[in-house]
C-alpha positions as CSV (number, residue, x, y, z in Angstrom):
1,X,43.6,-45.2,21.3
2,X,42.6,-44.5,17.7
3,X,44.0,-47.6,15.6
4,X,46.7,-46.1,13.0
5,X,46.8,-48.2,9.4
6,X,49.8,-50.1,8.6
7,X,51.4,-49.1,6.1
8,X,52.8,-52.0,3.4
9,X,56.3,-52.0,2.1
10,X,57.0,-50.5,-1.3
11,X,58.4,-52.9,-3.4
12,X,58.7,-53.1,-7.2
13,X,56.0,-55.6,-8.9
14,X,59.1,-57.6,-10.7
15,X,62.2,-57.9,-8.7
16,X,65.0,-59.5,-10.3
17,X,66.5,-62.4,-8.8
18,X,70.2,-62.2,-7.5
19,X,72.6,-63.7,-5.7
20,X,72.8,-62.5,-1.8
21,X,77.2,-62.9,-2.0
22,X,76.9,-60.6,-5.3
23,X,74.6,-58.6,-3.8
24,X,77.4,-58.1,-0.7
25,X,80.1,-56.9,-2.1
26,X,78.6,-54.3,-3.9
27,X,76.4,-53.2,-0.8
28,X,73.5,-53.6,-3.4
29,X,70.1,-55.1,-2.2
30,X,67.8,-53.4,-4.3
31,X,65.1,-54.9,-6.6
32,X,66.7,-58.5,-5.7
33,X,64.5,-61.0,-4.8
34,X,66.7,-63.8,-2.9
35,X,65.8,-67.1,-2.5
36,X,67.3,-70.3,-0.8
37,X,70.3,-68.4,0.7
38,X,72.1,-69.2,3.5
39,X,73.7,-66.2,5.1
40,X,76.6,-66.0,7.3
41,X,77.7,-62.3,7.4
42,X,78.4,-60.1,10.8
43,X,76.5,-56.6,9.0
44,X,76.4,-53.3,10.9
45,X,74.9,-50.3,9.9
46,X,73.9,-51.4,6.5
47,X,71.1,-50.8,4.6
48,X,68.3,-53.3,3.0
49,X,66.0,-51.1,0.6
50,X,62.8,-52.5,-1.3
51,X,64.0,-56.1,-1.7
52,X,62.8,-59.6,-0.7
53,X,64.1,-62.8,1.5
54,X,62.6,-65.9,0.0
55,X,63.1,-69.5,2.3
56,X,66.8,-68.1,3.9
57,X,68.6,-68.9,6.7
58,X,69.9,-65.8,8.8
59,X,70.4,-67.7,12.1
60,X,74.1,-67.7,11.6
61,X,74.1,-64.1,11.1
62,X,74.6,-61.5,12.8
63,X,72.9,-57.7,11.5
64,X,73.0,-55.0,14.4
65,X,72.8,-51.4,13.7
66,X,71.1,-51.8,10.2
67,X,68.3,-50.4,8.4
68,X,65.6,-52.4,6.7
69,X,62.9,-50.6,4.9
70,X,60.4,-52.0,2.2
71,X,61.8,-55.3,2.7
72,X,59.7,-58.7,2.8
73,X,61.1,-62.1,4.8
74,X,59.0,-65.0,3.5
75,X,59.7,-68.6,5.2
76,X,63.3,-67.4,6.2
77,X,64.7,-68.7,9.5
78,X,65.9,-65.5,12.0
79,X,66.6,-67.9,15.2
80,X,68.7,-66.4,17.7
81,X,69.9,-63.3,15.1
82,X,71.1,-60.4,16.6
83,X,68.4,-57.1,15.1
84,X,69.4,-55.0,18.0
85,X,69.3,-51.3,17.7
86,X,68.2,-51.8,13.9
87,X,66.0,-49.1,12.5
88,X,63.2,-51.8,10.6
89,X,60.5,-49.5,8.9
90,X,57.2,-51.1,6.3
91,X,58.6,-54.7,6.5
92,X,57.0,-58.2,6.7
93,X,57.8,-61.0,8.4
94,X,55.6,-64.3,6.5
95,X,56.1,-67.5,8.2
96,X,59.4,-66.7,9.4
97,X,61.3,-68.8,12.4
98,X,62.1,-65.8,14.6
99,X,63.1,-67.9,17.7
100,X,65.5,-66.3,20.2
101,X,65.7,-63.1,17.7
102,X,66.8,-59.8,19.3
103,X,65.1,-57.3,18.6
104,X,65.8,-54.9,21.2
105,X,66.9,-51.3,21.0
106,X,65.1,-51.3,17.7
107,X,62.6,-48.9,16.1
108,X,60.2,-51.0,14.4
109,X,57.4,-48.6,12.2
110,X,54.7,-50.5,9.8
111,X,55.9,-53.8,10.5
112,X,53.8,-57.2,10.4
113,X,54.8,-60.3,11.9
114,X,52.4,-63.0,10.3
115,X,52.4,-66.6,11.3
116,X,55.7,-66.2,12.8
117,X,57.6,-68.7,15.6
118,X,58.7,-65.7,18.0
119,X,59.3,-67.8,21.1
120,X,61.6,-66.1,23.8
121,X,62.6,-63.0,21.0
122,X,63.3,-60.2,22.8
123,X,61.5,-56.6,22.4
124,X,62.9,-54.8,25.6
125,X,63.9,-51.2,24.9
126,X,62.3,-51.3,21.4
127,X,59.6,-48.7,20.1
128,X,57.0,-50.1,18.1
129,X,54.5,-48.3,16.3
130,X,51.4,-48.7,13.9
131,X,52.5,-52.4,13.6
132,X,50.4,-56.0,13.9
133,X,51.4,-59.3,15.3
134,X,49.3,-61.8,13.8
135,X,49.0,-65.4,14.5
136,X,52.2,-65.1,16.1
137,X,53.8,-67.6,18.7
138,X,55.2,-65.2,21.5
139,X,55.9,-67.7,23.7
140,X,57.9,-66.8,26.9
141,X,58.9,-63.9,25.0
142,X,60.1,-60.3,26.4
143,X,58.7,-57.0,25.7
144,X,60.2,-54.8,28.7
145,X,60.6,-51.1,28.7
146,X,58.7,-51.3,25.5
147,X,57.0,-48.0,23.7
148,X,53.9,-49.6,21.9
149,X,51.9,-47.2,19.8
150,X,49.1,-48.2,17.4
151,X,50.2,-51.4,17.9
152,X,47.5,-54.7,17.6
153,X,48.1,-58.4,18.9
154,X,45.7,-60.7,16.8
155,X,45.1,-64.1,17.5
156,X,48.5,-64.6,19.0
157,X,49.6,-66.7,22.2
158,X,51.4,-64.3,25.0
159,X,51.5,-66.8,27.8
160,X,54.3,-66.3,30.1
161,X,55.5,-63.1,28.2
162,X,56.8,-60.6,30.4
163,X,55.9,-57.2,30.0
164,X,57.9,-55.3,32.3
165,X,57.4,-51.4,32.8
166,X,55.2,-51.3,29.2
167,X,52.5,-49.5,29.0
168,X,49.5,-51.4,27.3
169,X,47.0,-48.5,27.3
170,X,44.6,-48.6,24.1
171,X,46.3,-52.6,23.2
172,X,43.4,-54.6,22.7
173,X,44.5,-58.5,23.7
174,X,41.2,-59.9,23.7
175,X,41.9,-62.8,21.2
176,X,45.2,-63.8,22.6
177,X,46.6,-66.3,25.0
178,X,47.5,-64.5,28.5
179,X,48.2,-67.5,30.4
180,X,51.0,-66.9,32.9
181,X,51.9,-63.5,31.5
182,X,54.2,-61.6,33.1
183,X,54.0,-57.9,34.6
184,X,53.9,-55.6,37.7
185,X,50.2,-54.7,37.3
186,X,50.9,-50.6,36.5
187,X,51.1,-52.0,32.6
188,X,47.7,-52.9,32.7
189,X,46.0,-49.3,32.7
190,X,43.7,-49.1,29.8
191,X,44.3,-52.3,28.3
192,X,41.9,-54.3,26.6
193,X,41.2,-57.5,27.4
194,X,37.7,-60.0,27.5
195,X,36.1,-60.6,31.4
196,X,37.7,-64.1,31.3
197,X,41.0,-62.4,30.8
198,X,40.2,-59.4,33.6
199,X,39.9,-62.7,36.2
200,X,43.7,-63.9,35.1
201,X,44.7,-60.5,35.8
202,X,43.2,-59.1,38.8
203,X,45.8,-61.0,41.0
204,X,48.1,-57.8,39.5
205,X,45.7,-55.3,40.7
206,X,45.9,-56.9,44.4
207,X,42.1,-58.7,43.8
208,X,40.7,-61.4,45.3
209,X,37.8,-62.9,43.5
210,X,35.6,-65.4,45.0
């Protein structure tokens, strides 16, 4: 599978800084930066447009059914936040706490997750394209019934992640951590992984090495 770039978000060079409640009632995000917030809010089908998260807390929150697009979460905690069924497009997630988050339903385009704490978030149902986990924690994580497309895993620890009816064809896990990973073995089909990695796996394919 030929690699797609990612594409970063657009966001202005100088964002002014704003206040997340002020922000809210005018349905207002853009060219805030927002920093230190703790946020609270049960948001549906909102939208988030070329703005920036600095250090909040959204684990509280609850945001189904919104759009985020040219948006950057920097050190912001997402635990257990419902992002179902979101439409997330050119966002990064830097050193965000991301445990427990929901992702699933969503459609997640040019999206990095960089040094991120993504232990048991949930993927099932999503489609992800041309995006990049890097150095990211996916711990007992779920990714069933996932559409991956251009899609890279860098340096990031899968064990016991379970991969259910996702095709992995042209994903290239050979710096990762498989360890226990979970799947029916069909996944597997063009997936590329290091000889080391081949012998954790062959117990999918029905192979018995000696």
């Amino acid at each position: 599978m030929d690699k797609k770039k990612r594409m970063d978000p657009h966001i202005d060079r100088k964002l002014e800084e704003g206040s997340y409640h002020d922000a809210r009632l005018t349905e207002n995000f853009e060219h805030f930066v927002f920093q230190n917030e703790v946020i609270t809010d049960t948001f549906s089908y909102g939208d988030f447009k070329n703005c920036k998260f600095v250090s909040c807390d959204f684990s509280q929150a609850h945001f189904s059914r919104i759009d985020l697009t040219d948006v950057v979460l920097e050190h912001c905690d997402l635990s257990n936040l419902d992002f179902s069924d979101c439409g997330i497009h050119r966002v990064i997630f830097d050193h965000c706490k991301t445990v427990g988050t929901d992702f699933s339903g969503s459609i997640l385009a040019d999206v990095l997750f960089q040094d991120c704490n993504m232990r048991y978030a949930n993927f099932s149902y999503a489609k992800i394209k041309s995006s990049e986990f890097q150095d990211v924690n996916l711990l007992e994580s779920t990714m069933n019934n996932t559409e991956l497309a251009h899609t890279s895993f860098l340096q990031s620890d899968l064990s016991r992640m379970e991969l259910l009816k996702t095709p992995l064809k042209g994903v290239d896990l050979r710096t990762c951590t498989i360890e226990g990973i979970r799947l029916s073995g069909e996944e597997l089909r063009g997936c590329i992984v290091t000889e080391s990695q081949a012998i954790q796996l062959a117990r999918f394919l029905g192979l018995v090495i000696e």
